[in-house]
C-alpha positions in Angstrom: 0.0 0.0 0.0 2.5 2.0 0.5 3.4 2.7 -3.2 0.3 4.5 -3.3 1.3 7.5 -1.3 4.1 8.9 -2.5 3.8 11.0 0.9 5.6 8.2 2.4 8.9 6.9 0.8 9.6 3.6 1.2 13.1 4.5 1.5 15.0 7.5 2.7 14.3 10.6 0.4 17.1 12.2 -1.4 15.7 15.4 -2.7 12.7 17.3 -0.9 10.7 20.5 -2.2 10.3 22.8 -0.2 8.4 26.4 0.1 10.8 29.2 -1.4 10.4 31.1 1.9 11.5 28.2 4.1 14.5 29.8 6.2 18.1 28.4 6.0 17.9 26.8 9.2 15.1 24.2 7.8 17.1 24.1 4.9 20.8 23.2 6.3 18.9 20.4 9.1 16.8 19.2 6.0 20.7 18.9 3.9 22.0 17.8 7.4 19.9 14.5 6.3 22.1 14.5 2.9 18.9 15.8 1.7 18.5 17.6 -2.1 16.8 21.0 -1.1 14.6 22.4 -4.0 13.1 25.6 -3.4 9.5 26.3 -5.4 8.9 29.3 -7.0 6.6 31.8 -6.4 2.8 31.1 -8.0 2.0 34.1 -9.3 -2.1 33.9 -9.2 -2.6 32.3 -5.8 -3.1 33.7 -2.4 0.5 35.6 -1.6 0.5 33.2 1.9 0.4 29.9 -0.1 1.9 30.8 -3.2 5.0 28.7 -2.5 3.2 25.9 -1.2 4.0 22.7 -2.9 1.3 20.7 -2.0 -0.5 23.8 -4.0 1.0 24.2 -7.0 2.0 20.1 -7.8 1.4 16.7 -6.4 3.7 13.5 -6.5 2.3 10.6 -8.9 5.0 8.3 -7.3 8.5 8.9 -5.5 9.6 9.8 -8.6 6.8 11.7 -10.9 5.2 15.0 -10.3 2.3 16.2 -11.7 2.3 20.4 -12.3 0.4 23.0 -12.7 1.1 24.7 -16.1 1.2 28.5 -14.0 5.1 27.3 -13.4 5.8 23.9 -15.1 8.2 25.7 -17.4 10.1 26.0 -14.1 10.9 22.8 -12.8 11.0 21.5 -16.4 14.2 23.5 -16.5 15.0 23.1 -12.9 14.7 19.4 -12.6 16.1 18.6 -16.3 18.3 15.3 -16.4 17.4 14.5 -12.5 15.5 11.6 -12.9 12.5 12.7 -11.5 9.4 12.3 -14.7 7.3 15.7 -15.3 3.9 15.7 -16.0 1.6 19.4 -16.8 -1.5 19.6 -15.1 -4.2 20.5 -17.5 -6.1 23.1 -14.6 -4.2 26.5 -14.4 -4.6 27.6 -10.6 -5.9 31.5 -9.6 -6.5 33.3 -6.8 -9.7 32.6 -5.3 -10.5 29.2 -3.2 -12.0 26.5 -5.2 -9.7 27.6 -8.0 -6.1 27.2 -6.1 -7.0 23.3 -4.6 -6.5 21.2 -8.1 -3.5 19.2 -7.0 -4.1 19.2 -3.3 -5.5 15.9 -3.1 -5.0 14.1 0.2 -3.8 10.3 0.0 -3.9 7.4 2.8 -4.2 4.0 3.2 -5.1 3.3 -1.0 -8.0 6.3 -1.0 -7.4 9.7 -2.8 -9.0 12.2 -0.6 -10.6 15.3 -1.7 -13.7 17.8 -3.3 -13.0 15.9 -7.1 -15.1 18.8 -8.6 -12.0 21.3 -8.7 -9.4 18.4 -8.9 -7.1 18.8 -12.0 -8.9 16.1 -15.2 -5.1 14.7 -15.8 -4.5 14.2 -11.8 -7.7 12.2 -11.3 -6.7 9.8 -14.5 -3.2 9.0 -12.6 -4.6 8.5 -9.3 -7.2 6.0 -11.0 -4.5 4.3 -12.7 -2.5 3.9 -9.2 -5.4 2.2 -8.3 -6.4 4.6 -5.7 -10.3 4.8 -4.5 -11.9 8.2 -5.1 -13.2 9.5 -1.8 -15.2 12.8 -2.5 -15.8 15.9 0.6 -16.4 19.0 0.5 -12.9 20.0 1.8 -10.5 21.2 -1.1 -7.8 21.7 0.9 -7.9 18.2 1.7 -3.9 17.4 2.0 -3.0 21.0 3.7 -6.2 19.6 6.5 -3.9 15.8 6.7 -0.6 15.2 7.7 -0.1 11.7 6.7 1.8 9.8 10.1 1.6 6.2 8.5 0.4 4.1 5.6 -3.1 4.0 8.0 -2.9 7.2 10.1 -3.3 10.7 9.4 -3.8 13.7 12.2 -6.4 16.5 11.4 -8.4 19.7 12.4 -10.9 18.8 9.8 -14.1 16.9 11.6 -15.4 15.5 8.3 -12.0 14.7 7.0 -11.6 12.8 10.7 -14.9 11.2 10.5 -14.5 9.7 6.7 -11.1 8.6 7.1 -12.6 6.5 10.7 -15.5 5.0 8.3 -12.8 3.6 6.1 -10.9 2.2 8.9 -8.4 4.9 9.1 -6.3 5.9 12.7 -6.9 9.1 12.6 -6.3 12.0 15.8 -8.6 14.7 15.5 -6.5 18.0 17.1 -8.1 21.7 17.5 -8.5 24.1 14.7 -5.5 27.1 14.8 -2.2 28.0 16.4 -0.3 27.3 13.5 1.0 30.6 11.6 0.2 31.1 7.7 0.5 34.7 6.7 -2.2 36.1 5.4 -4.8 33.5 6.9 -6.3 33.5 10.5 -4.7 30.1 10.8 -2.9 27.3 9.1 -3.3 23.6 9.0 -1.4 20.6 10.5 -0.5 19.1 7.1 1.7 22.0 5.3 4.0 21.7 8.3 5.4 18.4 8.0 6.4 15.8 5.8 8.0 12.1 5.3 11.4 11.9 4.8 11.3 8.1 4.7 9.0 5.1 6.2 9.6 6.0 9.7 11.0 9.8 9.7 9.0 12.6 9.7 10.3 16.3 9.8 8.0 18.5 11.2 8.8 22.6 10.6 9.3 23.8 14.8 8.4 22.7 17.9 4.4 22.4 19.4 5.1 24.3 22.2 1.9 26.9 21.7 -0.4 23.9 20.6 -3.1 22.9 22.9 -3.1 19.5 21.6 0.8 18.7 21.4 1.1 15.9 23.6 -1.8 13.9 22.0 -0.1 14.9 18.6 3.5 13.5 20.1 2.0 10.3 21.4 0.2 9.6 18.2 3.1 9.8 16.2 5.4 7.7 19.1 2.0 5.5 18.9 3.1 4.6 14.7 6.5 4.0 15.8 7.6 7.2 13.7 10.9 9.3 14.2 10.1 12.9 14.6 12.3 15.8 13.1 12.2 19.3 14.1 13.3 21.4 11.2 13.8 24.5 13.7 13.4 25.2 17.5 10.6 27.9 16.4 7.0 27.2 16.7 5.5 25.2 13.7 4.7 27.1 10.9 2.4 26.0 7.4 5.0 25.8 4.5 2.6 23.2 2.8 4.0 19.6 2.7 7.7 18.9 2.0 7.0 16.8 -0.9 9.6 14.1 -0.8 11.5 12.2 -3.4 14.2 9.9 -4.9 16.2 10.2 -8.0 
């Protein structure tokens, strides 16, 4: 199961992407892990607090395709030229008002795709059916920003009917309190854009939980799955969307 969700490598990552903004002291503990930084660009037509997200602007077929949207595919196809990693252009281009910046923010657990399939990009929907991956529609287009992905059956969220699906489909999932993570330029930001999988077992998460009411429940979940946890700075977590991680 695990080789449908490419938001947990089966094997240490060796290149991540990260948000353009991230500061060099996520950057050198995330090379510290002989770690490939890539930086996104900046998205143009989105909301300025998210428009380096990566979980915004592209979404990871596999460990080693992305899928793009066409606003900055010209980009990476540059960028990522002779790495090894396969391209793919997303056929929706994203703007600036929610449902129209969500296209390739499709949650994934446990062999289910996760998210409001209405505004997901056409050429995105045909790869996750050919993964194999069950379509689970909501409402909730921010659907992997609202899941940070702990194990091949576990997720934590803010999102109640995120929570309550992903227990109907047998799911172990910890349902934490909405806010007191920073994202300029929103009232709050979510529990999946500060984190990611740098293999199986490792997750980096972007500063501490000190401020968050729910941080203990939130450590024990993740000791719970057996995971190593990474702080990426001694700050307090911040959203930088999901380091996407991959191998090459």
């Amino acid at each position: 199961m695990f080789r449908n969700n490419p938001f947990i490598p089966y094997k240490s990552a060796n290149l991540a992407i990260v948000d353009g903004r991230a500061d060099d002291t996520i950057i050198n503990r995330l090379e510290s892990y002989n770690i490939k930084v890539i930086k996104t660009i900046k998205c143009n037509e989105v909301q300025e607090g998210i428009s380096y997200h990566p979980d915004i602007i592209m979404h990871p077929v596999d460990y080693k395709t992305l899928l793009i949207a066409p606003n900055v595919f010209e980009y990476y196809e540059e960028l990522l030229f002779n790495s090894g990693i396969k391209l793919i252009k997303g056929e929706r281009w994203l703007s600036r008002n929610y449902p129209e910046d969500v296209a390739y923010n499709v949650g994934r657990v446990y062999g289910y795709a996760i998210h409001n399939f209405k505004y997901t990009d056409e050429k995105l929907i045909y790869y996750l059916k050919k993964q194999g991956l069950e379509l689970i529609n909501i409402k909730q287009g921010y659907s992997k920003c609202s899941m940070a992905v702990v194990d091949e059956k576990a997720i934590i969220t803010s999102d109640y009917p995120i929570y309550e699906k992903c227990i109907k489909l047998g799911i172990d999932a910890l349902l934490i309190k909405s806010g007191y993570i920073k994202l300029e330029g929103f009232d709050y930001g979510f529990i999946g854009g500060t984190c990611g999988n740098l293999s199986k077992r490792d997750i980096a998460l972007s500063g501490k939980l000190n401020s968050h009411p729910d941080s203990k429940k939130i450590y024990k979940f993740i000791k719970k799955n057996k995971k190593n946890l990474f702080f990426l700075s001694d700050d307090e977590i911040i959203d930088l969307g999901t380091i996407i991680s991959l191998y090459c």
